[in-house]
N, C-alpha and C positions, 0 to 999 in steps of 0.2 A: 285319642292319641294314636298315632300313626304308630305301626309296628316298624323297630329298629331294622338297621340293616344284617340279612341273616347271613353268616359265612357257614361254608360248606366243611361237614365233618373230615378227619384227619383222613380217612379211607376216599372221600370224594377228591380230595385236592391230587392234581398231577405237576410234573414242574414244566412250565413255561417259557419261553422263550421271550422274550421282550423287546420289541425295537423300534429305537424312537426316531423320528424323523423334524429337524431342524437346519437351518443353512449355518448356524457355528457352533461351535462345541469346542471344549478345552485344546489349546491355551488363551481360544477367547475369550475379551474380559466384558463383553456385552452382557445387560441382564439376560436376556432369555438363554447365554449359552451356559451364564454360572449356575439358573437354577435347574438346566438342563442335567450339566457335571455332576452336581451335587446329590439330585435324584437318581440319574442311573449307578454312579456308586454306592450310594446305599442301600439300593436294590438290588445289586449285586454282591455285598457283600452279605446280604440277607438270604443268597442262593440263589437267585433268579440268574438265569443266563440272557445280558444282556449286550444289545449291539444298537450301534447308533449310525445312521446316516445322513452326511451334513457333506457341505462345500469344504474347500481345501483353501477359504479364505479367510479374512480376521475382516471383524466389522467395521475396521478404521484401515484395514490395509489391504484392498480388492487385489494387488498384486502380490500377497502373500500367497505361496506354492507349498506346503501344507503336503505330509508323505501322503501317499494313498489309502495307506492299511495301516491301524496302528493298535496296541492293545495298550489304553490307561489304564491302573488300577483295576485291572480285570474286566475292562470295558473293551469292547469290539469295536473300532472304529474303521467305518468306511468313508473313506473323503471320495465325492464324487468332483470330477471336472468340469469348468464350468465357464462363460465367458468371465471376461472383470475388469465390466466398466465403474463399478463401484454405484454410491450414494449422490453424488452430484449431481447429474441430470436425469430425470425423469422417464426419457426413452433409453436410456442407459440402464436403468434399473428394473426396468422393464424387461429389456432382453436378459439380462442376468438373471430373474425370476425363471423367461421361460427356457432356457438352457438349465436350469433348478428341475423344473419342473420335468424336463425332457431324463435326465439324469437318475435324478433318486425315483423316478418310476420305474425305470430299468434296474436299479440299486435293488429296490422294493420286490418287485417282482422274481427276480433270482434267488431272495435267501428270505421271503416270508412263506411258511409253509403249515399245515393243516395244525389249529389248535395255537397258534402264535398268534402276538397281542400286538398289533402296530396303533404306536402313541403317538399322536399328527400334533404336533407347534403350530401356532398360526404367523410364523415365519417358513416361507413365504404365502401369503394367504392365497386360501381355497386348496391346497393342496391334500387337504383331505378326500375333496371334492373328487379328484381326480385318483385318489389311492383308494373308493370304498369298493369299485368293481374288484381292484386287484383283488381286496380284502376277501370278497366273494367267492373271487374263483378256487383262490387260495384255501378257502375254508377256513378262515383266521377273525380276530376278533377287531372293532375298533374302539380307540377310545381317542375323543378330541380334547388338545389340552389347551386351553383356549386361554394369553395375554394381553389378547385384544380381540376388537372384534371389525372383520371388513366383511362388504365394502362400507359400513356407516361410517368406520372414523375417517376414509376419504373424503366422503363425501362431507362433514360435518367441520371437516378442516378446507372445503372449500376448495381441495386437491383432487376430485373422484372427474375424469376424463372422459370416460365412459358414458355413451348417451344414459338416458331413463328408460328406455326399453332391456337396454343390456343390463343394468345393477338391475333392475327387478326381476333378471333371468335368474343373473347369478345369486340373488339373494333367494329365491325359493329352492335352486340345486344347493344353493349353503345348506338351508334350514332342512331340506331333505335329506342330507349327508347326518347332521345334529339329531334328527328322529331315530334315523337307521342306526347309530351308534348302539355299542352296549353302554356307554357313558362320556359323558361331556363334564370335564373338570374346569370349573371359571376359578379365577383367583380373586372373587368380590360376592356381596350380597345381590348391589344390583346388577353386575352383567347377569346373576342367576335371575336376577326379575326381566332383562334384555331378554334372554333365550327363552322364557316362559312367552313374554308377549309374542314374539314368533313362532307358538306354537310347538314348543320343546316341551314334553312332558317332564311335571319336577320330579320323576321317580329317575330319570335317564339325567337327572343334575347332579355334581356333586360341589361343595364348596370346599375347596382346600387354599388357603393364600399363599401367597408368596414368604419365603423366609430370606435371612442373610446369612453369611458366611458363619461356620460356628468358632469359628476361631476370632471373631471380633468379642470382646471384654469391654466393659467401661475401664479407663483409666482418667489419672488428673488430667485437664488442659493440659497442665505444667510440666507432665510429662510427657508430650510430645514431642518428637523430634523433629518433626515437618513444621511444627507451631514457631520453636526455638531457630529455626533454619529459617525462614521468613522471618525471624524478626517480630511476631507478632505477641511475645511477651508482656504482657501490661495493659493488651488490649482487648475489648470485647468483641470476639470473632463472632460473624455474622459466617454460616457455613451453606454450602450446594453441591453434593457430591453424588456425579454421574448424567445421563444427558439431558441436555436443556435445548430440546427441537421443538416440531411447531405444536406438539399438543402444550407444551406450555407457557405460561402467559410469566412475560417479563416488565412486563410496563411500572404495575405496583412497587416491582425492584427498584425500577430504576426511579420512580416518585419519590420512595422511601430517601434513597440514595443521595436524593437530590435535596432533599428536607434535611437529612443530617448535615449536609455541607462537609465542614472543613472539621469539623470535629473529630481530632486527632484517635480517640479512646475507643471507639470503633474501625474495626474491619471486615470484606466482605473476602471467604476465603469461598473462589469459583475452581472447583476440581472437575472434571471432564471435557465432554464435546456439542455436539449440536449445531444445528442451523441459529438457535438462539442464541446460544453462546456466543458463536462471531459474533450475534448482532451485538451484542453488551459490550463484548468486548471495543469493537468500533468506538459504541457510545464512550468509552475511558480513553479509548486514543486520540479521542478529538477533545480532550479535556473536561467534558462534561460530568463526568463521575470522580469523586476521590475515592481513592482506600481501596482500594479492589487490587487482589492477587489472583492470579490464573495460572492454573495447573493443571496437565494432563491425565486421561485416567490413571491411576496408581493402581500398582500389581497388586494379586487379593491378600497378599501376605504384609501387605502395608495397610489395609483397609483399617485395622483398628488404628493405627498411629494417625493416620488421616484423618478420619471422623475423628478421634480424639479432640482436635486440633483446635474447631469450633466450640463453640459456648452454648450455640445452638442452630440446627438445623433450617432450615428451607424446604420446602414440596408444594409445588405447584401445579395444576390441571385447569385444565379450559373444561368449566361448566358444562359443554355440551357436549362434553367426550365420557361421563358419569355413564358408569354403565357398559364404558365401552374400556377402557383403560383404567389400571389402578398401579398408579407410581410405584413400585418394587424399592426404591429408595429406602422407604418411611422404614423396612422392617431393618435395614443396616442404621438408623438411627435409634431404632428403638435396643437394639444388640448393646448398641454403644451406652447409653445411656443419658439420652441427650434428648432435653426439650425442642420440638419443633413445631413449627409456624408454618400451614397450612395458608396458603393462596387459593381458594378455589370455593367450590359450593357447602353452604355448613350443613347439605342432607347429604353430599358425598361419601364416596366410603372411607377416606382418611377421615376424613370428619368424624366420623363414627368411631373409629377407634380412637383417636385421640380423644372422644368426649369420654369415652366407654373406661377409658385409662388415664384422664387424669392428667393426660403430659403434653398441653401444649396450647396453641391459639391457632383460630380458625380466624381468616382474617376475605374479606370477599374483596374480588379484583376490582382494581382500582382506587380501594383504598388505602392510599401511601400512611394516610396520616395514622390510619387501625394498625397497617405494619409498625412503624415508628411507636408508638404504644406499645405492643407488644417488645420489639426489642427493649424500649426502654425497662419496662416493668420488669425484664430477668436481669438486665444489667444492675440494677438499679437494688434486687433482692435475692439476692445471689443463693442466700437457703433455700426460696424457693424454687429458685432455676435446679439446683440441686435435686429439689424431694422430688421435683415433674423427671427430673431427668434418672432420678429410683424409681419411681411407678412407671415409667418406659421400660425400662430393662424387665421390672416385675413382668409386665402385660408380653413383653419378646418371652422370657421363659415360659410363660404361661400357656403364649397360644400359639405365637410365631418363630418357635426355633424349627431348624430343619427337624427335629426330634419327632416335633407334631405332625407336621407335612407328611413325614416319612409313613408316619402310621397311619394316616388319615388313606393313604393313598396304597398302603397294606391293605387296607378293608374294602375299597376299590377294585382294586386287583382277586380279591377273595373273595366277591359278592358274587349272589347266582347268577349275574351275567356272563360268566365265564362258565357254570354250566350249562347251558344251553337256555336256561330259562330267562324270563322279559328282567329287565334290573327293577329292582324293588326297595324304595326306601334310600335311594341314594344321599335325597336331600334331609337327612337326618343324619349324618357322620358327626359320632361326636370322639373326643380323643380317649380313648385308653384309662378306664379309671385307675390302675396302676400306675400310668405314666403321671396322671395330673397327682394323684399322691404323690409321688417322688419330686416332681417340679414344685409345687407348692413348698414340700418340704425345706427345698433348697433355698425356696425366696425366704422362708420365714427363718433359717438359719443364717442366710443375708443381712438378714434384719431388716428385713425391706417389705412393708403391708402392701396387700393388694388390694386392701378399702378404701375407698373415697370419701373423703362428704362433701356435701354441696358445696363448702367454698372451692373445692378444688374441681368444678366443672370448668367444662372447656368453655373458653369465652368467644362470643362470632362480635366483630364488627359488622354491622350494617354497611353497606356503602353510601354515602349521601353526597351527590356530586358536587365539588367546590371544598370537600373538607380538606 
């Protein structure tokens, strides 16, 4: 057995400065700037002195002007200046990167100093690449906190520009930035098996996931107010809340969609943005689709009435991005307490937890007919939509609240690689036997088991073309 991760006695610890490096940050409502928000507050309210350096834009509004200096919640905010051609075109988003990149290195460089911990986002990528000299000179520490991984999902999405002699430059100065680290945090099992096969040692890995907002609750369908405001009373919501770009495959939707027909008793409730999104959207204005409602992102203070709204969830991923991306969604569904339907690979990492918890259908792309089953089977057995959608919430308290993250990512920040010594044991973080007492408690005073039996695994359709 591997020796746990050791933290450094009350005499060894000193206080830290902490500063994290992302292009959005609160009042953005993109995932990587909420789970940004969320972590640096409560590392800072935990006494860590923490500052954050991001753009002065919102990830749906390139011409939001954004103050320069701002302090949230006892968080340090430096918006740097930047161009803002936005998302649209390609060489657009490009300059915008390196105007990022030309920015918060200067940002970086003026206010990171000896013994300070700089935490790299892989928004915008390789940017770590470009801050470990700083790091260097500075005498400061790094840790990459990794929501994807480039350049493969470029490439893998059949988007990557760049001849094959450049990506295999930048992929070995990535993977030597990922060495030199004191730690590299993935939010998946397999991107941690992605950064092993590129030769990242698993002592310099840690896994900590993604969480959702803590203020989302399960509550009824029936009481929602967004459900009741559409009109969607009486019907069974088909739910997708937040973006639907090209890592996700929409085809099986819209199969499904199209199977159900005119079948008044279902609805398909589309809340945010994306490139895919328009596409769907198109597919309904041209009259191909029924029942479909479309709304914009909703502010985080509405997320529980939102989710509420559906009967059950939606998450989707393109097979060949496993390992490289893990949908942030799933954990605001599981908060909620809502069965969800997996589109994508059943050795995935939603798949994995979904099998693991009991709460949902793994359904492989392309097949409409395994989706239509599955919705059918919860509309159809409503207790059971129900208990899938308690063992959700059970598995969110369990492993996925900010609660766990928060500590997982305490012991991170407390391992010997902030003494100067190699990190050791990273890949063995397990949560707070205090804390999993207290949460366990809470489920079992819920009334809500976090046992399985077999009948209650997760089910995968096969694909078989023509079904």
């Amino acid at each position: 057995m591997n020796a746990p991760l050791r933290s450094r006695s009350e005499n060894e610890r000193s206080p830290r400065r902490l500063i994290f490096v992302n292009r959005y940050y609160r009042p953005d409502l993109s995932a990587t700037s909420q789970m940004l928000t969320d972590l640096a507050e409560s590392l800072g309210a935990r006494g860590y002195a923490v500052e954050v350096v991001c753009s002065r834009q919102l990830y749906d509004a390139p011409g939001a002007r954004l103050p320069a200096e701002a302090v949230l919640d006892g968080v340090r905010v430096h918006r740097v200046a930047t161009t803002r051609f936005g998302r649209v075109r390609l060489i657009g988003r490009a300059i915008d990167y390196v105007s990022f990149y030309v920015a918060a290195s200067w940002a970086v460089w003026r206010r990171l100093g000896r013994g300070d911990t700089l935490i790299v986002k892989t928004d915008p990528p390789m940017f770590a690449s470009l801050a470990a000299p700083l790091v260097r000179l500075r005498g400061a520490v790094l840790i990459n906190w990794l929501q994807d991984v480039f350049p493969e999902v470029a490439s893998r999405l059949g988007a990557n520009p760049l001849p094959g002699w450049l990506d295999a430059l930048l992929r070995r100065w990535r993977n030597a930035t990922l060495c030199a680290a004191a730690a590299n945090v993935v939010i998946g099992e397999r991107m941690r098996e992605h950064l092993i096969s590129c030769g990242v040692s698993a002592a310099q890995i840690a896994v900590i996931d993604n969480w959702a907002d803590d203020r989302i609750e399960p509550r009824a369908a029936a009481a929602s107010t967004l459900r009741r405001s559409r009109g969607l009373a009486g019907r069974f919501v088909i739910g997708y809340s937040g973006n639907l770009g090209r890592a996700h495959e929409i085809d099986t939707l819209i199969g499904a969609a199209k199977r159900l027909g005119d079948d008044a008793s279902f609805a398909f409730l589309m809340i945010g943005g994306g490139a895919k999104m328009s596409a769907l959207r198109t597919e309904v204005a041209c009259g191909a689709l029924n029942g479909f409602v479309f709304l914009p992102y909703q502010p985080r203070e509405e997320l529980a009435d939102s989710l509420a709204a559906a009967d059950v969830h939606l998450v989707s991923l393109l097979p060949d991005l496993e390992g490289l991306i893990v949908p942030s969604k799933l954990f605001g569904i599981l908060a909620a307490g809502r069965p969800c339907v997996f589109i994508g690979d059943s050795r995935g990492e939603v798949a994995r937890i979904l099998g693991q918890s009991a709460c949902g259908f793994v359904v492989q792309p392309g097949d409409a007919a395994g989706l239509v089953a599955a919705i059918r089977t919860l509309r159809d057995d409503p207790e059971e939509c129900r208990a899938m959608g308690g063992r959700a919430r059970a598995a969110y308290l369990e492993r996925y609240s900010r609660d766990a993250a928060v500590l997982r990512w305490l012991r991170v920040l407390d391992s010997d690689a902030f003494a100067g010594s190699a990190p050791s044991g990273l890949e063995h973080l397990q949560i707070d036997e205090q804390f999993v007492g207290g949460a366990h408690s809470a489920i079992v005073e819920a009334g809500v088991s976090i046992e399985k039996s077999p009948a209650h695994e997760v089910q995968v359709h096969e694909h078989r073309p023509g079904a």
